[in-house]
C-alpha positions in Angstrom: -1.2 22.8 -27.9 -1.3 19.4 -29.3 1.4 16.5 -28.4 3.6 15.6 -30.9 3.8 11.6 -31.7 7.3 10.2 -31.0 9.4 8.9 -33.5 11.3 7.3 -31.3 12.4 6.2 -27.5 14.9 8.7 -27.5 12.5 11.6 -29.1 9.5 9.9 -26.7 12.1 11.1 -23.4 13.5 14.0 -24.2 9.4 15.4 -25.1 9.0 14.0 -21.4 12.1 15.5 -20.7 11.5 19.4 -21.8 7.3 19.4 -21.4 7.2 17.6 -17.8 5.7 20.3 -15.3 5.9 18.3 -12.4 9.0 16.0 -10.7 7.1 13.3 -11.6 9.2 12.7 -14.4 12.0 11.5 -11.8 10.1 8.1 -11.4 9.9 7.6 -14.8 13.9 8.1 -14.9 14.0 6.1 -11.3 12.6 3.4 -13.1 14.9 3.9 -16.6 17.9 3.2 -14.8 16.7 0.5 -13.0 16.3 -1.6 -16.3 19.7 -0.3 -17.3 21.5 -1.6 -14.4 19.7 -4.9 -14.6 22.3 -6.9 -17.3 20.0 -9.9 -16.9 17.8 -7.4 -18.6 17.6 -7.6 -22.4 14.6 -5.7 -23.2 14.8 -2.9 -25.8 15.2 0.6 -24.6 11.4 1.0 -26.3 10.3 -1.7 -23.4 11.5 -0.4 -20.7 10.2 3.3 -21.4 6.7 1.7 -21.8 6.9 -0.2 -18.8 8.2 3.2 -17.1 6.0 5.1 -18.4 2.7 1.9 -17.1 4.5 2.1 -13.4 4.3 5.8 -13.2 1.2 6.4 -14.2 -0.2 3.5 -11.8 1.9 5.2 -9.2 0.2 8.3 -9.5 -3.4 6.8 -10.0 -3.2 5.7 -6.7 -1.2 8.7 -4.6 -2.4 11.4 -6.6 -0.8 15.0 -7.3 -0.1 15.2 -3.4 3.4 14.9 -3.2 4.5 16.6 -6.9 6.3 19.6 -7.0 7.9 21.5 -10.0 9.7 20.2 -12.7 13.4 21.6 -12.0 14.5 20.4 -15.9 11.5 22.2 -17.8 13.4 24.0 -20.4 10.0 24.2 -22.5 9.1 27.5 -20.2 11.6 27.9 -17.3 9.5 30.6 -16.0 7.0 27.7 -15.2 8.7 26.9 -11.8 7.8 30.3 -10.4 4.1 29.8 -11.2 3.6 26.0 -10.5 0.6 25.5 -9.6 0.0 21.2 -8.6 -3.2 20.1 -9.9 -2.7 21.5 -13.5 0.5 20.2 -13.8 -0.6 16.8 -12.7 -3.3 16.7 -14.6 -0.9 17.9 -17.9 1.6 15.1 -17.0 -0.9 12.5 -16.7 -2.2 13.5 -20.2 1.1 13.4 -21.2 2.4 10.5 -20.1 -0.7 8.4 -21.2 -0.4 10.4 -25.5 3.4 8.9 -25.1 2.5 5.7 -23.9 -0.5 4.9 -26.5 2.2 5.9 -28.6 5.1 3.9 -28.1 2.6 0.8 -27.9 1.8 1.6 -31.6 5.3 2.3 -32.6 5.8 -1.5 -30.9 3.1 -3.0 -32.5 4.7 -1.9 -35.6 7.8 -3.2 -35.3 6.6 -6.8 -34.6 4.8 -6.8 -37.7 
């Protein structure tokens, strides 16, 4: 099945939020609530779920799937958990994350036109 183009930050996390397969989607929040706890920082919400999104995904370029398990908030199929199996959920995450990202750079790109 094809990802769907956010229209939106907020439509951009909760696709990340219901698709995820893996707990890697806790970094991407980890890194979410950093910016939001940071009042010196102004950023849009639409910046900080792009640089999210870049630190993840150089996160897990460099570790790999090693340390990944299943996503405990995947309400796309919550029959997922009991067949998790590491490498093609990485692998669908990393796709994932990467559609989103390309995304939300366009979506950017378009509002500073």
């Amino acid at each position: 099945m094809p990802f769907e183009p956010p229209v939106s930050t907020s439509h951009s996390l909760l696709t990340l939020n219901e698709t995820m397969r893996s707990d890697i989607l806790r970094d991407i929040h980890h890194y979410l609530h950093k910016y939001n706890d940071d009042k010196n920082d102004s950023r849009s919400p639409l910046d900080w779920l792009i640089e999210s999104l870049e630190r993840t995904l150089d996160l897990y370029n460099l570790i790999g799937e090693g340390g990944i398990d299943s996503n405990p908030f995947n309400t796309a199929d919550p029959m997922y958990r009991y067949k998790f199996k590491k490498e093609e959920a990485y692998k669908h995450d990393m796709k994932l994350m990467k559609f989103q990202l390309k995304a939300l750079k366009k979506m950017k790109s378009e509002f500073t036109h």
